[in-house]
N, C-alpha and C positions, 0 to 999 in steps of 0.2 A: 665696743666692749660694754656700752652701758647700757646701750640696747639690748644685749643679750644677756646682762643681769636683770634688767628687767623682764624681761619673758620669762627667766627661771624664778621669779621673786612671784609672778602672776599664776604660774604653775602649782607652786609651792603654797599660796593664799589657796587655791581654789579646794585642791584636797585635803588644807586644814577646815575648809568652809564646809566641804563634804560631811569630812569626820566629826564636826562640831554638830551641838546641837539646831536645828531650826530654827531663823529670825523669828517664826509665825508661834510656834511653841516649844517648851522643851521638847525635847525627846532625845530620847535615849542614841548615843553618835553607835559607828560601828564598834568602832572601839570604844575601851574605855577612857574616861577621860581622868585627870590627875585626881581628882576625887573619888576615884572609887568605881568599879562595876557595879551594876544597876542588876541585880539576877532578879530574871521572868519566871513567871510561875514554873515554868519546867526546868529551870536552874539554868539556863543560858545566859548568859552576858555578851553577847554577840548577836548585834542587829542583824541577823540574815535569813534566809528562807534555810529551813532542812531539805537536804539532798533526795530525790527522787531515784529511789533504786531499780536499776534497770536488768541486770544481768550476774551472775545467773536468776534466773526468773524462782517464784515460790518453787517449791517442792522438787525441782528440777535435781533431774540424776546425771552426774560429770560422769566424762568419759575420756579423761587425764587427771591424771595426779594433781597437773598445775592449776591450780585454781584462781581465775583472774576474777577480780569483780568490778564491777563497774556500776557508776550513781551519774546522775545527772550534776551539774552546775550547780553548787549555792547562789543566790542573788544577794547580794546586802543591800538595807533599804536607803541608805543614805549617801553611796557613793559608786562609783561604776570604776573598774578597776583595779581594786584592793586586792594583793596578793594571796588568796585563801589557801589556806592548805586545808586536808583533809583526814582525818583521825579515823579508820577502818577498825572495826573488833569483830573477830568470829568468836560464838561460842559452841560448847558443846553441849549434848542433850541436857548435862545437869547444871546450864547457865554458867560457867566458867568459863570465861576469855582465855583462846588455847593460841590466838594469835593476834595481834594486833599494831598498827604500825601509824606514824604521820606523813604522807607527802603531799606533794605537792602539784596532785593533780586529784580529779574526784574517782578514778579509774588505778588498781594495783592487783599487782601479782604476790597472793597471799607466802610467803618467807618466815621460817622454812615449809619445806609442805608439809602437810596436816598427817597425822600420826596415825588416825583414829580411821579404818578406811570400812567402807560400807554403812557408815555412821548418820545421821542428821546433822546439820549443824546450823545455827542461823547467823546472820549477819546485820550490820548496820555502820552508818558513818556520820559525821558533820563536821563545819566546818570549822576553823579555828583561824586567827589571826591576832598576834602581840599577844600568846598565852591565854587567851579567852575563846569561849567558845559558844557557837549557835545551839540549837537545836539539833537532837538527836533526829534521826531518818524514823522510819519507820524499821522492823525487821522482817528479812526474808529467810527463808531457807533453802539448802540443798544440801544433797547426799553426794558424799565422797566414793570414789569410784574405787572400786578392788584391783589393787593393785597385781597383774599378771607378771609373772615370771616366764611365762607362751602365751600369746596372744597371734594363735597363724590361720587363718584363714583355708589359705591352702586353694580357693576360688577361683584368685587374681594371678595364676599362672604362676608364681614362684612361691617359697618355705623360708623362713625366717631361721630354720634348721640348715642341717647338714644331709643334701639328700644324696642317697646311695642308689642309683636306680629308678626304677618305676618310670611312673611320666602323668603331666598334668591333663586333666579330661574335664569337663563339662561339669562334674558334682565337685572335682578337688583333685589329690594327687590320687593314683592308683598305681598299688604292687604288683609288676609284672612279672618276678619271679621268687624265688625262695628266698635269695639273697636280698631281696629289696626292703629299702628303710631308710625313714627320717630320721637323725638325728637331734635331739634339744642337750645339750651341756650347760647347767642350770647351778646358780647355790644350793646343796641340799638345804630341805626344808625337812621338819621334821613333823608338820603340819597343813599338808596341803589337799589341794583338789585337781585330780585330773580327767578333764572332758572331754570327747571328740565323738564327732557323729559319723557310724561305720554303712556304707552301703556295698551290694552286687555280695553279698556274703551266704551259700546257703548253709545249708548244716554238712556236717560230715564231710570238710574243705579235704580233709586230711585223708580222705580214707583211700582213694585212688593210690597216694604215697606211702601208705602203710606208716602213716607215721600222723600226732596232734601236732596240729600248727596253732603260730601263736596268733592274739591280736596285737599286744602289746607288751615291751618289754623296759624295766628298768634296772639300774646298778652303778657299778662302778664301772666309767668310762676304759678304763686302763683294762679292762676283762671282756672289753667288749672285741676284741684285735681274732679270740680264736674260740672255736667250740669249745676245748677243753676246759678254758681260762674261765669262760662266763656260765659253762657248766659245775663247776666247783667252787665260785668265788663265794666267800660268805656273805658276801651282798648284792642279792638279787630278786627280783622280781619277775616274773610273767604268767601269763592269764594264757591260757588254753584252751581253744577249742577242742572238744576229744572228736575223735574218728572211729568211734566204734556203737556212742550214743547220740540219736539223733536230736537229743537238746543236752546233751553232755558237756561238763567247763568243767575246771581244775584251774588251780592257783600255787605257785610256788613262791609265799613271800618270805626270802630268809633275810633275819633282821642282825644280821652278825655271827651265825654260825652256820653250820652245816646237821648237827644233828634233827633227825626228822622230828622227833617227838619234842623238846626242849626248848626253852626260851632264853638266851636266843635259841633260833632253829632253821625250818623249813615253813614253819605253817600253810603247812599244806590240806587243802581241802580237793577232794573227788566228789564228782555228783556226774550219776549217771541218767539223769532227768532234771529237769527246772521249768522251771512256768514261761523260759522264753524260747522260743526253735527259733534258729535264724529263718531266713527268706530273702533271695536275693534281688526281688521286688521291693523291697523296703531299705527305710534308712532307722538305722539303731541310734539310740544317744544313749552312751557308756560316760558311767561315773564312778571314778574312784576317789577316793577320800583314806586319808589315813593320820591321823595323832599318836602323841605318847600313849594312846588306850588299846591300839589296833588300829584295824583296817575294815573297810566295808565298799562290794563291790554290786552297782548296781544296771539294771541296761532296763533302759525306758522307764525308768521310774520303780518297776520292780528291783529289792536285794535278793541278790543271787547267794552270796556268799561274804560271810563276815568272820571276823575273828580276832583274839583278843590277846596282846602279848605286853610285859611288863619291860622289856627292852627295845625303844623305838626304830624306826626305819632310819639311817643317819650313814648312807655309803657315801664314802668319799668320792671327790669327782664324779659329781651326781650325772645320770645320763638317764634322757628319756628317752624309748627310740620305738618310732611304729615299728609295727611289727618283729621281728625274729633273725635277725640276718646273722648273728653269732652260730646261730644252731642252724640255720639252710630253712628256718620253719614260717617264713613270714606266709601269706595268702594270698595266693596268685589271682589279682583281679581286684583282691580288697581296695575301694574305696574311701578316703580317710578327709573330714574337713573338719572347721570350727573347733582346732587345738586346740582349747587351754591350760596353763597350769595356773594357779593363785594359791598364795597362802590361805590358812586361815585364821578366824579372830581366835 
């Protein structure tokens, strides 16, 4: 027993020996000593090196919400050992700390996630131990990732949705009859973006059928079950190809009612020409976009059709769904990948 009080009593000297000042000179211990911290020109009171920041790297764009960051090891000069913890701050573009936390490693999972998404934000850490602290890091930044509400691919041989039909091919999924469709059942958003790049599509899909088929349709899930239902419901959406004009589209967005002319209504737009003709040697990238101002529908970077209503898009049991399969009007052969939906800021 007295042996082994002595090895804890030799233990115990060496990292008070540590912690103290120098035989050869003062100097400052890691911690502070019953006198008082000693603050360095950069206000540290903690003998250590600042942490080297390693990840996310400068300027770097995430591609999850969860944003991990990661530093290198503090060193302290006087002792090998010593328990550090570590003091993380993110701010935001106008220098506000939006998160910030202490543990007990130089590496954390920034809690809660960040708010502010497609944003800048920079970073920095150091060390602490008994209330005192080193030097600050240097700072880095990166950009918060947009957070998706569909994020499908459609590539990798299956759909994140509800598929009705069709079958997976080489570009993505493709509609192999009228009936055929993806399904997304999503929070309505009352500001969002919807993306997907369309190929094998030529003009006038429809005309053989005597009838416009659609590309895309949205609404109320519960109307989605029958023609009738999703033909009359006051919340609906879809984009049409027409069959009579060889660059021909039409839009049926009703934002809560049914009358044509009225807001809410139909807002409905017809165009018997536009600046894009399909080609089913190419791939299209369609974008929709819509807020409390309206809506604005674009394909390859040209807008086709826009318009403006004072009563937003907001159906309940929100449903996205390729193509038309309520109405028998989806596009037989249409090629669909690179879903997304996202909010917007």
């Amino acid at each position: 027993m007295r042996r082994r009080n002595l090895v804890l009593f030799g233990v115990s000297a060496l990292v008070a020996c540590a912690l103290a000042c120098s035989s050869a000179k003062p100097a400052t211990p890691v911690a502070p000593t019953s006198s008082g911290p000693t603050a360095a020109t950069d206000g540290s009171t903690l003998k250590t090196s600042a942490p080297a920041l390693q990840s996310p790297s400068n300027g770097a764009r995430l591609t999850s919400t969860t944003v991990v960051l990661t530093a290198g090891a503090s060193t302290p000069q006087f002792a090998a050992g010593v328990p550090l913890q570590y003091r993380f701050q993110v701010m935001n573009p106008a220098g506000t700390i939006v998160a910030q936390a202490l543990v007990g490693s130089p590496t954390w999972t920034v809690t809660p996630e960040l708010s502010a998404f497609n944003t800048n934000h920079t970073w920095r850490v150091r060390a602490e131990y008994l209330g005192e602290a080193g030097p600050w890091s240097n700072t880095m930044s990166f950009i918060t990732v947009e957070p998706f509400l569909i994020n499908d691919p459609l590539t990798n041989g299956r759909t994140v949705g509800r598929q009705l039909g069709g079958a997976f091919v080489a570009g993505g999924w493709q509609s192999r009859s009228l009936t055929d469709g993806i399904d997304y059942d999503v929070p309505t958003c009352v500001s969002c973006r919807l993306e997907f790049d369309l190929s094998n599509v030529g003009p006038t899909e429809g005309f053989t059928f005597e009838r416009d088929l659609k590309i895309v349709s949205m609404g109320d899930a519960s109307a989605f079950g029958s023609f009738g239902a999703f033909r009359d419901h006051p919340w609906k959406m879809h984009l049409v190809q027409r069959a009579d004009f060889t660059s021909g589209w039409e839009i049926i967005w009703r934002n809560g009612g049914t009358d044509p002319e009225g807001d809410p209504g139909d807002h409905r737009i017809k165009l018997t020409s536009s600046p894009v003709t399909m080609n089913s040697s190419q791939t299209f990238h369609f974008l929709l976009d819509w807020d409390t101002r309206g809506y604005s529908i674009a394909i390859n970077g040209i807008t086709v059709m826009q318009d403006g209503w004072d009563h937003w898009f907001e159906p309940p049991n929100f449903r996205v769904s390729l193509g038309c399969y309520p109405r028998g009007d989806s596009i037989i052969g249409a090629t669909y990948k690179n879903v997304t939906l996202k909010k917007l800021q």
